[in-house]
N, C-alpha and C positions, 0 to 999 in steps of 0.2 A: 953482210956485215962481218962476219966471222969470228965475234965476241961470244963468247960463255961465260954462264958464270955455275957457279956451285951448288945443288938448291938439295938439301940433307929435311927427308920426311921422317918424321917419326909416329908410333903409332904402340900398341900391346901385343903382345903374341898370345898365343892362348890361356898362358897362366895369370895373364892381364900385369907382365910387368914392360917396363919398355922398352922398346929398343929401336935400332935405324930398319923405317921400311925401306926410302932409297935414298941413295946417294948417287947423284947424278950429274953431268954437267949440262945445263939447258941452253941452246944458242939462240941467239937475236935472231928474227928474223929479217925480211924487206924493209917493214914497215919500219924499224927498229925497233921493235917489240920484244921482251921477253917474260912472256910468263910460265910463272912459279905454279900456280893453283887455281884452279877454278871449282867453285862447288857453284852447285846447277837447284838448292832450296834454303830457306832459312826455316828453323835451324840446322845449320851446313851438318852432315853425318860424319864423325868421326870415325869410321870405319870405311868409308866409300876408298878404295883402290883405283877408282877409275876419273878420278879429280884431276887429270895430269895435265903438264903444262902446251902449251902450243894452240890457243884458241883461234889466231885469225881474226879475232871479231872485236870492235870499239867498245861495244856494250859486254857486259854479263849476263846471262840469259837469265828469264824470266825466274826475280825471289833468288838470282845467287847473287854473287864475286867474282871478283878478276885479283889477282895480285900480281902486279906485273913489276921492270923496269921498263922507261922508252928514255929514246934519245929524240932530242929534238938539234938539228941538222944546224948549222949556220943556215943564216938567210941566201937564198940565191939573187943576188941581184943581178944577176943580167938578164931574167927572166922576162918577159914584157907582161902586162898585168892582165892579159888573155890567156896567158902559158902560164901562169900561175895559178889561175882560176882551175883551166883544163886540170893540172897538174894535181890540187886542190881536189878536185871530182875523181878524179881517178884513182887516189891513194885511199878518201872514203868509200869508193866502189868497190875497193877492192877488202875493205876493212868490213862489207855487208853495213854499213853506214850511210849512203847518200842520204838517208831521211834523216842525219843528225843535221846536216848542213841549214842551215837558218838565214838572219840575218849576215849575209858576208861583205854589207858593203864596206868593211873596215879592213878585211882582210880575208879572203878567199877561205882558210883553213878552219875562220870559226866555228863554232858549233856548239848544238845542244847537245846534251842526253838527259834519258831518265837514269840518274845514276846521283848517287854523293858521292863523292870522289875523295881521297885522302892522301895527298900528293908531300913529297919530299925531295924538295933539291938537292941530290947528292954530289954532283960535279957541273959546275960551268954556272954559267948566267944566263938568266933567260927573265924575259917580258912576261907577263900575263895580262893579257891584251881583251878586255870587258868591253858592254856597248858603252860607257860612258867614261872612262877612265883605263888607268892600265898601271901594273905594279913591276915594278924591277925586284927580280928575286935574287937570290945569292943561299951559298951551300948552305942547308940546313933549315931554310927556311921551309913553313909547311903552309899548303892552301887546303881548307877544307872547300871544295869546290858542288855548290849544292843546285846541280843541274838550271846554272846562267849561260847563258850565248858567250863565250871563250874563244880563244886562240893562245897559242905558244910561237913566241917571236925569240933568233939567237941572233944577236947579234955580232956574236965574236966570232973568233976563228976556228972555233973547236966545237964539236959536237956535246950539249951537255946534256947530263943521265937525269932521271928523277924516275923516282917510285912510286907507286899508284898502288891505292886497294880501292876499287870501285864496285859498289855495294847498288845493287835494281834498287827502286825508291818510285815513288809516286807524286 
C-alpha cells in the first residue's frame, strides 16, 4: 500500500512527568490495515512498552484492543462470485480469521467477531452491509458495531479509510 501515518506515544519518565515515548511513522499493510496499539488485558497497562503497532490479526487477543485504520478497496466487479468468495477466504486466512467468516450468503467478506467494534468514517463512502438491511455511511459517521454478521461494500472509485478500536467482548 505504501501509506503511513504518524502515530506519537506518550507515557512518564521516571520522575512521573510526561513526555513522547515514540514518534513514529506506522505503514498500512496488505490487508490495508494500520495499526496504532494493541494492549493484550483489561485493564490495558499503562506502562507496557511492548503494545506496538503491526498485529496481522482481525481480532484483538484475548481481554485486549486493536486500534487501527483500514481501508476498504472499491468493489472489484469483474470478479465472478467464485473469485470473490476464494478471494474473501484468502484475505481472512491470512488475517488468522477463517472462523469469523459466518453467514456469507449476502456477500462473501461478511463476518462475525467476538469483538465491539468503534468505527469512524474518515474518508470515502462505504455500505455497511448487515443480514437484514444495510447503511450508507459518509465522513464522520460512527458505527458502534457489537459483534453482528457485517461486511464493508465501496462503491466509488477511491479507496475509503475508517478507524477502528476493537475491544474482546463476550
Amino acid at each position: 500500500m505504501g501509506v503511513t501515518y504518524r502515530c506519537v506515544v506518550t507515557g512518564r519518565n521516571g520522575g512521573g512527568h510526561s513526555m513522547v515515548v515514540r514518534d513514529e511513522r506506522v505503514a498500512t499493510d496488505s490487508l490495508g490495515w494500520t495499526d496504532f496499539w494493541r494492549t493484550t488485558n483489561s485493564p490495558a497497562s499503562l506502562t507496557d512498552e511492548n503494545a506496538s503497532p503491526g498485529s496481522n490479526r482481525l481480532e484483538p487477543p484475548p481481554g485486549g484492543t486493536l486500534f487501527r485504520f483500514f481501508e476498504i478497496p472499491p468493489q472489484d466487479r469483474s470478479m465472478s462470485p467464485a473469485q470473490a468468495r476464494k478471494a474473501a477466504a484468502e484475505a481472512f486466512k491470512a488475517a488468522g480469521a477463517s472462523h469469523c467468516l459466518a453467514d456469507t450468503r449476502r456477500n462473501p467478506a461478511m463476518h462475525i467477531t467476538s469483538t465491539i467494534d468503534y468505527i469512524v468514517v474518515l474518508k470515502g463512502r462505504v455500505t455497511l452491509l448487515l443480514d437484514t438491511n444495510q447503511v450508507e455511511l459518509s465522513p464522520f459517521d460512527v458505527v458502534v458495531q457489537r459483534g453482528a454478521n457485517h461486511g464493508w461494500l465501496n462503491n466509488g472509485a477511491e479507496a475509503a479509510l475508517l478507524m477502528g478500536v476493537l475491544v474482546d467482548a463476550r
